[in-house]
LOVO-139683 format. One record per atom (N, C-alpha, C): residue in one letter; y, x, z. Coordinates in pm, whole numbers, plus 50000, padded with zeros to 5 digits. Layout:
REM LOVO-139683
AYXZ/...
***
This chain:
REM LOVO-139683
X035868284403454/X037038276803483/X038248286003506/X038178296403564/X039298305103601/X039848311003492/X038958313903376/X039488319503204/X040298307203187/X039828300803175/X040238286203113/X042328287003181/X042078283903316/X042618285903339/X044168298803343/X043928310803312/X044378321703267/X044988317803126/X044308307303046/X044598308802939/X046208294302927/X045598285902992/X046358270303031/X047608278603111/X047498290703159/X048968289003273/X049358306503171/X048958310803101/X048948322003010/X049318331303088/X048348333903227/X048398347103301/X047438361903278/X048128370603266/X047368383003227/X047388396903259/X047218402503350/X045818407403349/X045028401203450/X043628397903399/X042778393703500/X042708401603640/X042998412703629/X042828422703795/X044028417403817/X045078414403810/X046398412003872/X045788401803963/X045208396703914/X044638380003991/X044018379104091/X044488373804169/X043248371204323/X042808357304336/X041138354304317/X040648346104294/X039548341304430/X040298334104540/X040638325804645/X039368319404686/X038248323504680/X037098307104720/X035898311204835/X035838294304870/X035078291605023/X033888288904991/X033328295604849/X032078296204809/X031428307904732/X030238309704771/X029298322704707/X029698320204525/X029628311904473/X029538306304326/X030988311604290/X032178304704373/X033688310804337/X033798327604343/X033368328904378/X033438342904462/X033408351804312/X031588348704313/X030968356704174/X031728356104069/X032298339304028/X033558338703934/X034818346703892/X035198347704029/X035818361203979/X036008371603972/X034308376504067/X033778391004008/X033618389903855/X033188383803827/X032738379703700/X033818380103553/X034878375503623/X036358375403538/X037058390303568/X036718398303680/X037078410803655/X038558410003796/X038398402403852/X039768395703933/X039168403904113/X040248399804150/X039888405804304/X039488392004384/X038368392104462/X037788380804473/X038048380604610/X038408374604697/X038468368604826/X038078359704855/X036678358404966/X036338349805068/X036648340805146/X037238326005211/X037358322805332/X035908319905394/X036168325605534/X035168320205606/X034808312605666/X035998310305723/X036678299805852/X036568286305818/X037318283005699/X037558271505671/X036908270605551/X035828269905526/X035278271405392/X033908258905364/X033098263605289/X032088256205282/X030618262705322/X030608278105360/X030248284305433/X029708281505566/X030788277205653/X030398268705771/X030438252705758/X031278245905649/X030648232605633/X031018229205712/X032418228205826/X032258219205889/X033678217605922/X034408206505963/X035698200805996/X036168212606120/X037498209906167/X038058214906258/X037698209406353/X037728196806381/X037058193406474/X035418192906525/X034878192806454/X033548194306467/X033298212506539/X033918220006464/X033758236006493/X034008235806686/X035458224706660/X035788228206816/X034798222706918/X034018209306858/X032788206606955/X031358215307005/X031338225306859/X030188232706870/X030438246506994/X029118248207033/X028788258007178/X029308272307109/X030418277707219/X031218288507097/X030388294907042/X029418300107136/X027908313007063/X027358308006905/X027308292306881/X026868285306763/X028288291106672/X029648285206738/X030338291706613/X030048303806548/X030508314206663/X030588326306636/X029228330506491/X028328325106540/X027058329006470/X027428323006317/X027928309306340/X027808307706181/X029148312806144/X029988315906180/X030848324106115/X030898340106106/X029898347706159/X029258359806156/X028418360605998/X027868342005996/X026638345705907/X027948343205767/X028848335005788/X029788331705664/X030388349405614/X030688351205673/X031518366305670/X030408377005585/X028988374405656/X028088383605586/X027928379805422/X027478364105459/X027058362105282/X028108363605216/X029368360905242/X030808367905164/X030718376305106/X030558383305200/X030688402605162/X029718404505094/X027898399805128/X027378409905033/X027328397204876/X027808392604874/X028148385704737/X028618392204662/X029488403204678/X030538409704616/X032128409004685/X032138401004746/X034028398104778/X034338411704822/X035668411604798/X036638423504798/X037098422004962/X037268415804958/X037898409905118/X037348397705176/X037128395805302/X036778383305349/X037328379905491/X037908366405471/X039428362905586/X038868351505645/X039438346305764/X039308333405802/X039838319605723/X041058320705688/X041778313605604/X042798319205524/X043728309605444/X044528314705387/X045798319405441/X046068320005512/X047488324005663/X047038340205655/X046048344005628/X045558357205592/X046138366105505/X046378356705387/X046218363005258/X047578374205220/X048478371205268/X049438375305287/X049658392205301/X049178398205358/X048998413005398/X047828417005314/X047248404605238/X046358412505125/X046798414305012/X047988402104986/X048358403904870/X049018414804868/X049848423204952/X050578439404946/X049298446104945/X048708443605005/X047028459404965/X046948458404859/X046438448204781/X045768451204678/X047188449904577/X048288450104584/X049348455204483/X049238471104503/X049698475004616/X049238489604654/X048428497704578/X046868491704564/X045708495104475/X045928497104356/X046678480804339/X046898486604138/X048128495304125/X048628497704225/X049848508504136/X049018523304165/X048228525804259/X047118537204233/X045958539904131/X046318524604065/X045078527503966/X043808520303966/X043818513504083/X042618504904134/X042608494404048/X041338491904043/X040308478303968/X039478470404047/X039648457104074/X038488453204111/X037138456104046/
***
């Protein structure tokens, strides 16, 4: 879907791209497309669960499933892994940084 996409909005180069998802499957996608892949943890499908619901759970339960969201992120492949998108911001200057050094996802 994300080629597809690249091709529908005619953006190019795939590493320029940061490819955004609150799932192991998105993630790989755009390892897969060659893109810089970022994680949410926080608000994702990872923990599966509303804002409100998070705020009912015993904090030690959060913490844990958002310990365990952060892990399966990372060893998925993600480049980075954030709470939400209010994040993304100070990533998008890193990883411009990267490509003017030469960096590839």
């Amino acid at each position: 879907m994300v080629l597809q996409n690249m091709i529908n909005l005619q953006v190019y180069p795939p590493e320029a791209i940061l490819k955004v998802d609150d799932t192991l499957p998105g993630i790989e996608e755009g390892l897969n497309a060659n893109m810089w892949s970022i994680g949410l943890a926080k608000t994702g499908n990872e923990i599966g669960l509303t804002e409100a619901e998070i705020h009912q759970l015993d904090p030690q339960v959060y913490q844990s499933k958002l310990e365990r969201a952060y892990t399966r992120m990372a060893q998925s492949g993600a480049h980075y892994v954030v709470d939400g998108i209010w994040e993304l911001d100070p990533l998008i200057d890193e990883i411009n940084e990267r490509l003017k050094r030469g960096e590839r996802p």
